[in-house]
N, C-alpha and C positions, 0 to 999 in steps of 0.2 A: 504494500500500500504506500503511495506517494503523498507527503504530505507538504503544504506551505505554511510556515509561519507557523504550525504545530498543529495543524486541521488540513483533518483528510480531505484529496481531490471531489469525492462524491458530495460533503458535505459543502467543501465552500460551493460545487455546482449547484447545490439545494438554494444555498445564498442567494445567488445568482440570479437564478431563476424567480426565486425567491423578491427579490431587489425587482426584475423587471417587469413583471404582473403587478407589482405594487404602486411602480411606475404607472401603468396603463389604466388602473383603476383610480387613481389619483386624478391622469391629465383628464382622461375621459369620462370621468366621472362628473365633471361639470356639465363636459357634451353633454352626453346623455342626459344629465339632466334637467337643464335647459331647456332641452327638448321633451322630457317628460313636461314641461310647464307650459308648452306651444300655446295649445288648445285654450289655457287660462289667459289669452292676450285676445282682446276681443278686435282691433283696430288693427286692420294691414302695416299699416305703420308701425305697432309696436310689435309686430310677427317678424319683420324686417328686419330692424333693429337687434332684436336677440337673435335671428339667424344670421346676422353680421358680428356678431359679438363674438361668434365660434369658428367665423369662416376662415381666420387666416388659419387657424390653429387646430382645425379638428382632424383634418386630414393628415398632419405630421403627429399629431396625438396617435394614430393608429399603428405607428411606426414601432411603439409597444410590445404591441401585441404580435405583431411579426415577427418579431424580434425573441420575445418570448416564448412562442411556438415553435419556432426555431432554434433556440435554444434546449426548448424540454427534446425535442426529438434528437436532436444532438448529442444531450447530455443522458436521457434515460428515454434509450425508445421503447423501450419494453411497457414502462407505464405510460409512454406516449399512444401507443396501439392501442392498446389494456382498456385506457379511457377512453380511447374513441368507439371502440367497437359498443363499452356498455354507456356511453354519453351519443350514440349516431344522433341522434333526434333531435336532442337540443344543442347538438354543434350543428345541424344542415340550417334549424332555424332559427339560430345567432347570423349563420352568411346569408339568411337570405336576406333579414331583417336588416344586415349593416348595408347590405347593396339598394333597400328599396331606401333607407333613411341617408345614403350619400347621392341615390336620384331624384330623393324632392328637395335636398341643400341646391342642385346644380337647378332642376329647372322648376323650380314651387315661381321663381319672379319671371323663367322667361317670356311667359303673355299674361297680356291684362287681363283676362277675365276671369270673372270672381271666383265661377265654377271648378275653373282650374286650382286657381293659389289654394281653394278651400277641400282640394281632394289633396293636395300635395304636402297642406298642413297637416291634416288629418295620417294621411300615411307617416309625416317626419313623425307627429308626436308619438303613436303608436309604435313605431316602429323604435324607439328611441325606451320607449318605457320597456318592449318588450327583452330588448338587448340587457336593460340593466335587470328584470327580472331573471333571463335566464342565467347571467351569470349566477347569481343566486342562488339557483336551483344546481346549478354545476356543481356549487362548492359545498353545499348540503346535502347533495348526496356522497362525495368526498368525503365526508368528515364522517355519513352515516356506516360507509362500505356495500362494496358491490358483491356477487356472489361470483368470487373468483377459485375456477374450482383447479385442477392440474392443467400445468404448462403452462397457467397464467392466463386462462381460455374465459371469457367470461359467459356464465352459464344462465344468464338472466332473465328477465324480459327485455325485448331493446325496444318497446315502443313507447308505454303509457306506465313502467315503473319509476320512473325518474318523477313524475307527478305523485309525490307522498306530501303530507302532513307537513313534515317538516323542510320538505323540501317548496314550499309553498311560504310556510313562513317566512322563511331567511331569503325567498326571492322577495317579498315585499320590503323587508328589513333595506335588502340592500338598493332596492327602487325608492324606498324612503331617503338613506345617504346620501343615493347621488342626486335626489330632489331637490333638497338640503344643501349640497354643494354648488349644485346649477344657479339656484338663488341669489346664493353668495356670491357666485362671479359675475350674476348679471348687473346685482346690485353694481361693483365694480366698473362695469362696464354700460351703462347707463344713466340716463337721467331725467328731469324732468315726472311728467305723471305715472309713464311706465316703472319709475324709480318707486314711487310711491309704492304702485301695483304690486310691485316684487316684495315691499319691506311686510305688507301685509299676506302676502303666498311664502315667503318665507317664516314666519310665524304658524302656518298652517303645516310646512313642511316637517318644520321641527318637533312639532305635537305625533304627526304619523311617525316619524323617525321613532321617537322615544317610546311610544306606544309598541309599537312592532318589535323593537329590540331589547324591552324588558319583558315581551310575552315568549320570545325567541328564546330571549338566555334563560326565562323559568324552564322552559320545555328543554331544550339543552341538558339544563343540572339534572330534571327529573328524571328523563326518560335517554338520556346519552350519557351516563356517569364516567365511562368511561374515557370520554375526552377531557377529562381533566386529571386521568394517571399523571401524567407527568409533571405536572402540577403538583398532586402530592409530591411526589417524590422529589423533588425540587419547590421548595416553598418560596424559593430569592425568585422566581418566573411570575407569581402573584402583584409583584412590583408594574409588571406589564398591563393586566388588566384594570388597575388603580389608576395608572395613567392614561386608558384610554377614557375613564370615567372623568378624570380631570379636564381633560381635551374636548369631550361631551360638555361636560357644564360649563367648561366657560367659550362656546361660541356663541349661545345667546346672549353674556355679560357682555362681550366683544361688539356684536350685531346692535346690541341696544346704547352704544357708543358711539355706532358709526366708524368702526374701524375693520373695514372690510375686508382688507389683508390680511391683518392677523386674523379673524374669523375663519379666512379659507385656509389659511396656511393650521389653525387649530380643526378646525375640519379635513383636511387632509393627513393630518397626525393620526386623526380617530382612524378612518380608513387603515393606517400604518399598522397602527398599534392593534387594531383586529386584525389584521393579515398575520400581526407574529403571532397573533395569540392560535392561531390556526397552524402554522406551523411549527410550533412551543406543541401542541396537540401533536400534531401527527411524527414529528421526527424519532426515529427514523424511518418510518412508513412512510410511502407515497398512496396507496391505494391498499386500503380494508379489504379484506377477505373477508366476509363473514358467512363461510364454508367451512374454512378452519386457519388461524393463524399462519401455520405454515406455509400458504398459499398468500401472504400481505408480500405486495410489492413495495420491496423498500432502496434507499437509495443506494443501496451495496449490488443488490442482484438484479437491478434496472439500469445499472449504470454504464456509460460506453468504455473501452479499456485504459487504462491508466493514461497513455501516451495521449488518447484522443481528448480525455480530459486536461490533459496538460497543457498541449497546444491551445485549447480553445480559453482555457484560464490564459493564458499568453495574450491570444486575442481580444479577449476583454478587457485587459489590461491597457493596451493601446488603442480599443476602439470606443471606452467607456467617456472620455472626459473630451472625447472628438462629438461625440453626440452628448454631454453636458452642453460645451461650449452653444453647439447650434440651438438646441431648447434655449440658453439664456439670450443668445442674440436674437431667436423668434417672439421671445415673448416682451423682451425689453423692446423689438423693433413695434411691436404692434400695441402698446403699452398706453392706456388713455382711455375715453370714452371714443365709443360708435361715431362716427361722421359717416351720415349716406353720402354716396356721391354716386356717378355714372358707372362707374364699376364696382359696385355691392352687387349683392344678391337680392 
């Protein structure tokens, strides 16, 4: 076993991957939820506006998730297969969803009529809520385990098991966050009566949020005890979920300030801080057997061979702050309030 800095290759790849999902639910989390909020802007104009507010930036947001998925196949194809075969359903309708919410960004303004913009809004916002629900549902059946029986074969259902209980929950939970965080960047990024609009749908947001996420973590503790083994056994890991709590309570103290950066920059921590606490759960596992343990896919017996991981740790290394640099130059170039002009959307 190969190790950097006293941590094995599998594990920093866990990081890694780890780091760039974290990323993409972070930058696209606002997307999407933004776009969860379309429908609540009654005036073309303020439809305009918040779909300018995410134009330079939504489509280099997605650069993530390429990235990401690229990565997991790279670094652990075994659980990169594993999950597609028992997730087919709600991975075909996550692409289709991202393609019809990237063709009403491009033509919801190309013609004036009403009929049009109000089919095209209709599909963005749909299509935008359903992407953040299903990641939801992705990650709560992850946590719950799939029925992974020898060879690693998944023995499932592949169509309508992934719609469970709790995997219903945790997709509203996390269509509540990014609702929450949409808000927050729009406030950001506009002004005026639409300003107003948003200070009072982001108070509605933050209610669903907190609702969903304290019925989420009951059900959780009650009936999933076991994601929080490691926990026990490491009690310094409880530090994590106190700070996502802190991170929670103060973007309302933040919002009710008018200090909208720190707001999203504490709403984007929340996001963080539940992502470690999901992987604080599953490590060393990547994917539940619940057939029989010795069938969990974990990062040792999914991972590509020592040398492949070394290289591409290598590669990360010079490609990581090549793509910090361009996010801070995109977002600092585009950095202010909305101005329509002849080339918006």
């Amino acid at each position: 076993m190969n190790y950097f800095l006293g941590v094995d290759y599998p594990t920093l790849w866990y990081l890694v991957i780890g780091l760039l999902f974290s990323g993409y639910a972070i930058l696209e989390g606002f997307d999407f939820g933004a776009g969860a909020w379309h429908l609540f802007f009654k005036k073309d104009l303020s439809r305009r506006i918040a779909i300018n507010a995410i134009a330079p930036v939504w489509d280099a947001n997605q650069v993530w998730l390429v990235i990401g998925g690229g990565a997991l196949f790279a670094g652990f194809p075994l659980m990169y297969a594993t999950m597609l075969s028992a997730m087919y359903i709600p991975f075909m309708l996550f692409l289709m969803f991202n393609v019809l919410r990237a063709a009403a960004i491009k033509f919801r303004s190309a013609e004036e009529m009403r009929w049009w913009r109000k089919t095209w809004d209709i599909v963005y916002s749909i299509s935008s809520s359903m992407i953040a629900f299903l990641l939801g549902v992705v990650l709560a059946n992850i946590l719950q385990g799939f029925a992974i029986g020898p060879n690693f074969n998944y023995k499932g259902d592949a169509f309508f098991s992934f719609l469970n209980p709790y995997a219903i929950m945790v997709g509203f939970t996390t269509l509540s966050l990014f609702m929450t965080q949409g808000a927050i960047y729009l406030l950001l990024k506009t002004e005026g009566r639409l300003h107003l609009r948003l200070t009072f749908l982001l108070q509605k947001g933050m209610i669903f949020f907190v609702i969903s996420f304290a019925i989420t973590t009951l059900y959780t503790l009650v009936f999933i005890p076991e994601v929080t083994a490691n926990f026990r056994a490491k009690p310094i890991y409880f530090v994590v979920p106190i700070l996502s709590f802190l991170a929670v309570a103060n973007v309302p103290r933040l919002v009710s300030k008018k200090r909208y950066m720190l707001a999203l920059i504490f709403s984007s921590l929340t996001m963080a801080f539940l992502l470690v606490l999901v992987a604080i759960q599953l490590y060393p596992t990547l994917l539940i057997s619940t057939i029989d343990p010795k069938y969990n896919v974990t990062i040792y017996n999914a991972a590509s061979s020592q040398k492949s991981l070394g290289i591409m740790l290598t590669i990360v290394l010079i490609g990581a702050p090549l793509l910090g640099a361009y996010f801070f130059f995109l977002y600092r170039t585009f950095n202010g309030k909305v101005k329509l002009d002849d080339t918006s959307y």
